[in-house]
C-alpha positions as CSV (number, residue, x, y, z in Angstrom):
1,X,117.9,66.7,201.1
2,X,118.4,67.5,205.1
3,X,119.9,69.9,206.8
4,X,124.0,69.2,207.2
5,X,124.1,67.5,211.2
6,X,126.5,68.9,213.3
7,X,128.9,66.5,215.5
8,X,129.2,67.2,218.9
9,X,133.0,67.8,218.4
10,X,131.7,70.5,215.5
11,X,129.1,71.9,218.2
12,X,131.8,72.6,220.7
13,X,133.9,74.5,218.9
14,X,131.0,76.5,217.6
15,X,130.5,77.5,221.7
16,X,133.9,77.9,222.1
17,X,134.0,80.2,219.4
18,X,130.9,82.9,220.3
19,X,132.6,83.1,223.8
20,X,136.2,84.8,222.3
21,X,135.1,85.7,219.1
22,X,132.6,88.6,218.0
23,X,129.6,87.1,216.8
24,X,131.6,83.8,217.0
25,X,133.1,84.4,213.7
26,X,136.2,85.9,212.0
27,X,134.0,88.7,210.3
28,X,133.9,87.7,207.2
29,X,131.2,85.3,207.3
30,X,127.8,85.3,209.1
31,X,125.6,82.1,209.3
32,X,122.7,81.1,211.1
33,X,123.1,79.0,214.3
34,X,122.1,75.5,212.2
35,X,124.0,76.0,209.3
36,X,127.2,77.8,211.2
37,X,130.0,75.5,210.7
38,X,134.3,75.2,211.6
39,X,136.0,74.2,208.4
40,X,138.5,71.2,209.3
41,X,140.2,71.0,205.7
42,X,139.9,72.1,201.9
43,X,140.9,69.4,199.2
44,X,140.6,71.0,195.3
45,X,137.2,72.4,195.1
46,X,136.1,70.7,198.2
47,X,135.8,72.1,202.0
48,X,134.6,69.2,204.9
49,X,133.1,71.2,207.7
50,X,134.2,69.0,211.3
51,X,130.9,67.0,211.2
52,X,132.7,65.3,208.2
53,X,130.3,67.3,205.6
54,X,131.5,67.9,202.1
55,X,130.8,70.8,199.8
56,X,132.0,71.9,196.7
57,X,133.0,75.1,197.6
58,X,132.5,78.6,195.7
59,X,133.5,80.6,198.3
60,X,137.4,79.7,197.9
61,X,138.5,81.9,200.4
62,X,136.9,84.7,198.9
63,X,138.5,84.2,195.7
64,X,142.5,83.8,196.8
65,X,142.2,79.9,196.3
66,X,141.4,80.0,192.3
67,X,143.6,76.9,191.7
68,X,141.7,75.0,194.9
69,X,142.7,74.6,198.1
70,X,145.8,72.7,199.3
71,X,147.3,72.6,195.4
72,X,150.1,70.7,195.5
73,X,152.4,73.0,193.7
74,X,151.5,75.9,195.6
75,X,152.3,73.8,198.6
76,X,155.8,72.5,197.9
77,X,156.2,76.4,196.9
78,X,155.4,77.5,200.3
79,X,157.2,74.2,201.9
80,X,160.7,75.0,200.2
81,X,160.1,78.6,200.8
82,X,159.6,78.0,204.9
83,X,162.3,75.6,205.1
84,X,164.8,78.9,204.3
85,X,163.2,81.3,207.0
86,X,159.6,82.4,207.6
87,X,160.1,86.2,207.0
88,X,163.2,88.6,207.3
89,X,161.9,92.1,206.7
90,X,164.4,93.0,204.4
91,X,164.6,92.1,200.7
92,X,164.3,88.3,199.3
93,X,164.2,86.8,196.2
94,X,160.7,85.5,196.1
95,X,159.6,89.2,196.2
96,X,161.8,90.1,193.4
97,X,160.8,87.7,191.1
98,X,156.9,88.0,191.6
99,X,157.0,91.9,191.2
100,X,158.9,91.2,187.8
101,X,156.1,88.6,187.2
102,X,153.4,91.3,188.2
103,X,154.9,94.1,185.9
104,X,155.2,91.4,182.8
105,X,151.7,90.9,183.2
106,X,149.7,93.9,184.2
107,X,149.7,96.5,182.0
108,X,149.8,99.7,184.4
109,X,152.6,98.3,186.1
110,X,156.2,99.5,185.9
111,X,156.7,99.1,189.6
112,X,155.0,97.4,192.3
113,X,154.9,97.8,196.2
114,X,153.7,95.1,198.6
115,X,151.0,94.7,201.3
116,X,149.2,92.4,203.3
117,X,145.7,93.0,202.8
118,X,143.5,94.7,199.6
119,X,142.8,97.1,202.1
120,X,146.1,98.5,202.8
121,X,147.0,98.4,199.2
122,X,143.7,100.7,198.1
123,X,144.4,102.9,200.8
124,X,148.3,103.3,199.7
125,X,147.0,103.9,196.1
126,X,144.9,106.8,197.0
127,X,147.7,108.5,199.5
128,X,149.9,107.9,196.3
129,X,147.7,109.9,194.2
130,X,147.5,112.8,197.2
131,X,151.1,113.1,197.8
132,X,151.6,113.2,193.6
133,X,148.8,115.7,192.8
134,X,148.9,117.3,196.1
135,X,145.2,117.3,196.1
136,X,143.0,116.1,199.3
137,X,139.7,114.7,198.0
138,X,139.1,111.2,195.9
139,X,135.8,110.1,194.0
140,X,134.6,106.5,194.8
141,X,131.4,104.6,193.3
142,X,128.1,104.2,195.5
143,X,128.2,100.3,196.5
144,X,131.7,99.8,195.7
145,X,133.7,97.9,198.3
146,X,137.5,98.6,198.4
147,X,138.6,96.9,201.6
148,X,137.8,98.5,204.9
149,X,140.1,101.4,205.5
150,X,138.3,104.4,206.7
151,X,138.4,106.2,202.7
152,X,136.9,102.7,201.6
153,X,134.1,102.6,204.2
154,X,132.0,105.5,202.3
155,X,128.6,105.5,200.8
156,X,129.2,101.0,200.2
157,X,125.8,100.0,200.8
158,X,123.8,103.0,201.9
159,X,120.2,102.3,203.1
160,X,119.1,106.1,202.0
161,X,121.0,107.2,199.5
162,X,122.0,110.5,198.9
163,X,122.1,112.8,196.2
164,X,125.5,112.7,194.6
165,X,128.3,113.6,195.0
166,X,127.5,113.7,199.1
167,X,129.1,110.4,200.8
168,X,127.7,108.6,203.6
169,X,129.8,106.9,205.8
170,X,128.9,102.8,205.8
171,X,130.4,102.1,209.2
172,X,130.6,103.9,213.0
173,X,134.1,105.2,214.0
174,X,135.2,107.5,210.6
175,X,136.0,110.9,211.3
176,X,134.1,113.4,209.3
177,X,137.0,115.4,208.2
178,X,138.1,111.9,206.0
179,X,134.3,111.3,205.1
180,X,133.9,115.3,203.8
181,X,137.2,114.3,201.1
182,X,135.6,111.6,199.6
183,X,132.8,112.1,196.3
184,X,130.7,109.8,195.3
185,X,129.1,108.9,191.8
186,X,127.2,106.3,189.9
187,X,128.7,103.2,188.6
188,X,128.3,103.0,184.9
189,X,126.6,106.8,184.7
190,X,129.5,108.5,182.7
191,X,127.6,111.9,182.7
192,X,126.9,112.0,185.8
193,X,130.7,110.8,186.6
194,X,132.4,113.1,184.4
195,X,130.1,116.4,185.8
196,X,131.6,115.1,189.3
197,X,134.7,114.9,188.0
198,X,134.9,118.3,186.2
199,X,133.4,120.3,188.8
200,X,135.7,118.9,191.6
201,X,138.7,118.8,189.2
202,X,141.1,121.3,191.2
203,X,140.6,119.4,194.3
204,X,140.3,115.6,193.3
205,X,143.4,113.7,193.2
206,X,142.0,110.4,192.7
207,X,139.3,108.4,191.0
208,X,139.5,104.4,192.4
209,X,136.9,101.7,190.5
210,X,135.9,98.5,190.7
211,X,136.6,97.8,187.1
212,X,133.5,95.1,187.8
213,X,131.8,96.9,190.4
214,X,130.6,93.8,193.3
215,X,128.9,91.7,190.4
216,X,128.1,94.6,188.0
217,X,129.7,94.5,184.8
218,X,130.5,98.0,183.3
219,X,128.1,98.9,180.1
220,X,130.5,99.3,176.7
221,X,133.1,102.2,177.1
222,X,132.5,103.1,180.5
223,X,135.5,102.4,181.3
224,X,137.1,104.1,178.8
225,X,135.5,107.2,178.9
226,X,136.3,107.6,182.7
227,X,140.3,106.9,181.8
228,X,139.8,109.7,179.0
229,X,137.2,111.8,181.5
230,X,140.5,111.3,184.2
231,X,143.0,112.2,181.2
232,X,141.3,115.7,180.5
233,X,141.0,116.7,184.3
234,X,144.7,115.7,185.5
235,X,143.0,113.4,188.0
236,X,144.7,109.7,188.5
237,X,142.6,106.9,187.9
238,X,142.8,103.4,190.2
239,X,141.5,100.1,189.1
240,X,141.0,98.3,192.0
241,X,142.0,94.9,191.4
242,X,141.7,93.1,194.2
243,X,138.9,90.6,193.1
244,X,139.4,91.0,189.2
245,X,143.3,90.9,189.0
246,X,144.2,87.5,187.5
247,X,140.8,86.5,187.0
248,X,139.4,88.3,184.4
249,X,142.1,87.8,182.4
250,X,146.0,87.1,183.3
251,X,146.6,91.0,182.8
252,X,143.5,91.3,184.7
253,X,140.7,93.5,184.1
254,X,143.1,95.8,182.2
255,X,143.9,93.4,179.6
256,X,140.5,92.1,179.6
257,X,138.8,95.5,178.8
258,X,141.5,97.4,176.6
259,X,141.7,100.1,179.2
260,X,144.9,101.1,181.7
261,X,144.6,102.9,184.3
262,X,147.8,105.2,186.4
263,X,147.6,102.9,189.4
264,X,146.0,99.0,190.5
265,X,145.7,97.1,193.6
266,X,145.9,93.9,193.8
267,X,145.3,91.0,196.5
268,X,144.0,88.0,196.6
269,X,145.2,85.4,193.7
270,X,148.4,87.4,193.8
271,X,149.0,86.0,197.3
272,X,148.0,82.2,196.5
273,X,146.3,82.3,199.4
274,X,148.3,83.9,201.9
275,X,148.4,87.2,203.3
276,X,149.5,89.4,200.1
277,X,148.1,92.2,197.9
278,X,150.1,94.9,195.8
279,X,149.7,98.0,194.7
280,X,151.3,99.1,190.9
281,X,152.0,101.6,188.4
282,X,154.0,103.6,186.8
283,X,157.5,104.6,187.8
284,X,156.9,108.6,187.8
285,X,154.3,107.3,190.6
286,X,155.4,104.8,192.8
287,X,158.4,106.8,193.0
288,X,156.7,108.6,195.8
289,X,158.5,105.4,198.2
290,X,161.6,106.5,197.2
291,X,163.4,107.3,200.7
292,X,166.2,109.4,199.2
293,X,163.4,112.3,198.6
294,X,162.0,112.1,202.2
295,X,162.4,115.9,202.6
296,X,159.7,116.7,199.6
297,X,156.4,117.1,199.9
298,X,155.9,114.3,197.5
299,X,157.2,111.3,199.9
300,X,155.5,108.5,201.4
301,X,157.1,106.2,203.9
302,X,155.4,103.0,203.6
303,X,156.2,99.9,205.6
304,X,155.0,96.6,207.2
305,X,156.4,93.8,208.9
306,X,155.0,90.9,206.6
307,X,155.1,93.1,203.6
308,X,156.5,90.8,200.8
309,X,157.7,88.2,202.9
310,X,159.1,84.8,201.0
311,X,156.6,82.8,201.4
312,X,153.3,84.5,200.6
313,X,155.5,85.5,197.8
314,X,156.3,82.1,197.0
315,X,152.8,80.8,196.9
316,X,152.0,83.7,194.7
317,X,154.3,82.9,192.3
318,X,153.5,79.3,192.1
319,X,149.9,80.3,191.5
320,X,150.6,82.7,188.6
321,X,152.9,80.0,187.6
322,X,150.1,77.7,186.9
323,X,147.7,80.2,185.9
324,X,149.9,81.4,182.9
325,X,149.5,78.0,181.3
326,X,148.3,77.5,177.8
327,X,144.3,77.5,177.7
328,X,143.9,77.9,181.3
329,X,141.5,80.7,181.0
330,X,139.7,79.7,177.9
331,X,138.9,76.4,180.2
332,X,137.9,78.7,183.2
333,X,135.7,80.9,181.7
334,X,134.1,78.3,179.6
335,X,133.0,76.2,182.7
336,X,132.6,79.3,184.6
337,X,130.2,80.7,181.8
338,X,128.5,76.7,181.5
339,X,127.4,77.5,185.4
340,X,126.1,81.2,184.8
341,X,124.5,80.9,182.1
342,X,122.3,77.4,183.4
343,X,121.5,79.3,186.6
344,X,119.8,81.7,184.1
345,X,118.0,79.1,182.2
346,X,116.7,77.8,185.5
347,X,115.3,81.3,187.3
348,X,113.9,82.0,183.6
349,X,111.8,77.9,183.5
350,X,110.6,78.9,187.1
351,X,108.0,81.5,188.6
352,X,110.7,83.3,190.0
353,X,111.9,86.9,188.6
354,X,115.7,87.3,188.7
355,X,119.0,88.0,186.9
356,X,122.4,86.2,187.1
357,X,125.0,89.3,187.3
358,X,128.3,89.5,187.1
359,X,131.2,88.3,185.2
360,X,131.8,84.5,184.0
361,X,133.9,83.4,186.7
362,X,132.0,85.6,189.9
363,X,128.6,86.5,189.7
364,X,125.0,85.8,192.1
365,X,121.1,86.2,191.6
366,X,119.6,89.9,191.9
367,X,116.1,88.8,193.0
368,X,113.8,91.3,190.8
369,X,112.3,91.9,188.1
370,X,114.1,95.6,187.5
371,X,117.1,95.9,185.1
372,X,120.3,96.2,187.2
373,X,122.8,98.5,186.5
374,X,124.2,100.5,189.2
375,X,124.4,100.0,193.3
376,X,120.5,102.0,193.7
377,X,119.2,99.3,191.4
378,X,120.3,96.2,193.0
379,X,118.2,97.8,196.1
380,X,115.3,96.7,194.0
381,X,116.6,92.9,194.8
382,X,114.5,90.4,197.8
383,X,118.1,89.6,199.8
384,X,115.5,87.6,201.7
385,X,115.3,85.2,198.6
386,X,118.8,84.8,198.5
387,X,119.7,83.6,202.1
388,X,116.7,81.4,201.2
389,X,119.1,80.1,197.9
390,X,122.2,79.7,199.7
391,X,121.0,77.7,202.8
392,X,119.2,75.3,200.0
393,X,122.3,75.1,198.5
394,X,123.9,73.6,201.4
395,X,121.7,71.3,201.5
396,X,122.3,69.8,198.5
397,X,126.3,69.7,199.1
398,X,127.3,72.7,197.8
399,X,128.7,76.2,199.5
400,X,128.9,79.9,198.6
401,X,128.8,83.1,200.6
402,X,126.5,85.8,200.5
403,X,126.9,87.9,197.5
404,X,128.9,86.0,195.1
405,X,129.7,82.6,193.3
406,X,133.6,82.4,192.7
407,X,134.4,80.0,190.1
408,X,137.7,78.4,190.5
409,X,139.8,76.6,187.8
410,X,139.4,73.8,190.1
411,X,135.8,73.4,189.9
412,X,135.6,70.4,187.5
413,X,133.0,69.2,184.5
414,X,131.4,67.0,187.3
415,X,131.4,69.8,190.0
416,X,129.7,71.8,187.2
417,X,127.0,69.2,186.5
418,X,126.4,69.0,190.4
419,X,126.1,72.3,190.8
420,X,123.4,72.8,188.5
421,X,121.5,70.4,189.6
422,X,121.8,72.1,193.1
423,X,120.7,75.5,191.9
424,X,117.6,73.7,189.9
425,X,116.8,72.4,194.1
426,X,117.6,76.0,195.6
427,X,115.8,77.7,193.3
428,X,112.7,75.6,193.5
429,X,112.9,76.4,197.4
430,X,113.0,80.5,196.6
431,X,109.8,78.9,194.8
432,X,108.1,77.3,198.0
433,X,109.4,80.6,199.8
434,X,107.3,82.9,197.5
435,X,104.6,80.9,197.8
């Protein structure tokens, strides 16, 4: 297969684009000069770049697009919601009826507030679970990712890891006084977890986890026994939603794992593709917004200008709509899994060590031969190899990110079929790379 040609029309943008933008990109994704591209349009499962090349797409907007792009419902959702008023501020009915949706379907959910990013709704959870325990510090997971607020942006992918529970700040510009609140543990080590957790108990208002952290799943009952560990210590726990919330499951990770946490964020499918998230819980808690206690030590005011507007809303609703359908996720997952589990099948017929990780609908190749179980075991992992396996991929018509295959419920039998037969090509050039 060749390398996608760019048209001059794609080319010029490209220029135009590393002259106002940093890096030439939006920050989210970073490819090399010949494989950089513009997107002109999505379709489904497919994205054409403005050279006219077609992928089938598992990137999907990093995740928010699981029904495809342009869906038709969604669409005529958005396009009846924008005919009555782009945004007002103030309350509207879309907002209403997708936080009753959110709270029939999410089992930590009594009550829900609205943001515009996973990244504002991780950071309200955690200034929730201050101003309710009236306690400063919060416990996060080495290599979790929860958005980029400055609490987030601790110990995520640290080169030299420290011993626990010291954090390490993963980007320039974080004052140390928020870096010195924040503890940090291993993923899926409950004694480890729970010592942190004890010791720090009369300071730690909040624990926030990546029910699957990145694309490790959590080993049987870690889950639980950090809800029960939380339980014992009076310390609130957070699911953080954001990637897993109607994905795993339609009560998300929650439903999908028996376990309920005090507080979730949520973002991306919520929004259908527009700019949403959500944090929810119980009453007791979110009544920390309520304006009519502003003089207790307990209030937070909480506020944005697109915050629940009609027709993010509307597109949100349209999507859970669709996604509440009988045998929806039976279908997803088993297509999802069909894709996973051939990937496996194809690293383990080749000379190449690796392990598909991850759930059935998001998951990549750790390149190594080491079991992988926690953020200082994926270090263990060639990255090299795996810019080598997305760039083949392109190749052969098909695109993902770095880090992560989202399945959609879009991706089709057919799509499926082609994909494998794409990763069979990619990994045989991880092959030729290793020589």
């Amino acid at each position: 297969m060749t390398m996608p040609q760019h048209s001059s029309v794609e080319n010029d943008l490209l220029a135009r684009a590393r002259k106002v933008l940093p890096q030439g990109s939006l920050g989210n994704v970073h490819l090399p000069d010949e494989y950089d591209f513009v997107v002109s349009r999505g379709l489904g499962s497919k994205i054409w770049d403005s050279s006219g090349n077609e992928y089938i797409d598992y990137l999907l907007g990093s995740g928010p697009m699981i029904l495809g792009h342009a869906h038709p419902l969604v669409n005529k959702a958005s396009m009846d919601a924008l005919k009555e008023g782009t945004t007002f501020f103030t309350q509207n009915r879309y907002a209403i009826e997708l936080a009753e949706e959110i709270v029939k379907a999410v089992p930590c959910a009594e009550q829900v507030r609205f943001t515009t990013s996973g990244s504002e709704a991780t950071f309200q959870a955690l200034r929730i679970a201050r101003a309710k325990s009236g306690k400063d510090k919060v416990l996060k997971f080495e290599g979790g990712y929860h958005g980029i607020n400055d609490y987030a942006s601790i110990s995520v992918t640290p080169d030299n890891p420290l011993p626990f529970p010291v954090p390490k700040k993963s980007i320039a510009g974080i004052p140390q006084a928020v870096v010195d609140t924040v503890l940090i543990a291993p993923f899926n080590d409950i004694e480890t977890t729970v010592s942190v957790i004890e010791e720090h108990a009369k300071d730690l208002a909040a624990v926030i986890v990546e029910p699957v952290q990145r694309l490790l799943e959590p080993r049987d009952g870690f889950l639980h026994a950090l809800s029960d560990a939380c339980k014992r210590n009076g310390v609130i726990l957070i699911f953080d939603e954001v990637v897993t919330g109607f994905r795993l499951a339609y009560g998300g990770a929650q439903e999908f794992y028996g376990v309920t946490p005090d507080l979730a964020t949520l973002g991306k499918v919520v929004g259908g593709g527009m700019p949403l998230a959500a944090v929810a819980g119980s009453a007791e808690l979110m009544s920390v917004y309520d304006s009519t206690i502003a003089s207790s030590e307990e209030y937070v005011h909480q506020g944005g200008t697109l915050n629940g507007n009609p027709l993010a809303c509307a597109a949100g609703l349209a999507s859970l709509k669709e996604l509440n359908k009988p045998s929806v996720y039976e279908t997803y997952h088993s297509r999802g899994r069909k894709l996973k589990q051939g990937l496996q099948k194809i690293l383990d017929a080749s000379g190449v060590s690796g392990f598909v990780s991850g759930s059935d609908v998001f998951f990549d190749i750790f390149f190594t031969d080491q079991p992988i179980f926690d953020y200082r075991s994926t270090l263990s992992s060639d990255k090299r190899l795996n810019g080598v396996f997305d760039r083949a991929l392109m190749h052969h018509g098909v695109f993902k990110n770095a880090g992560k295959v989202y399945v959609g419920t879009c991706h089709t039998e057919d799509d499926v079929n082609v994909t494998l037969e794409a990763f069979t090509y990619a990994i045989s050039a991880v092959e030729n790379a290793l020589g």
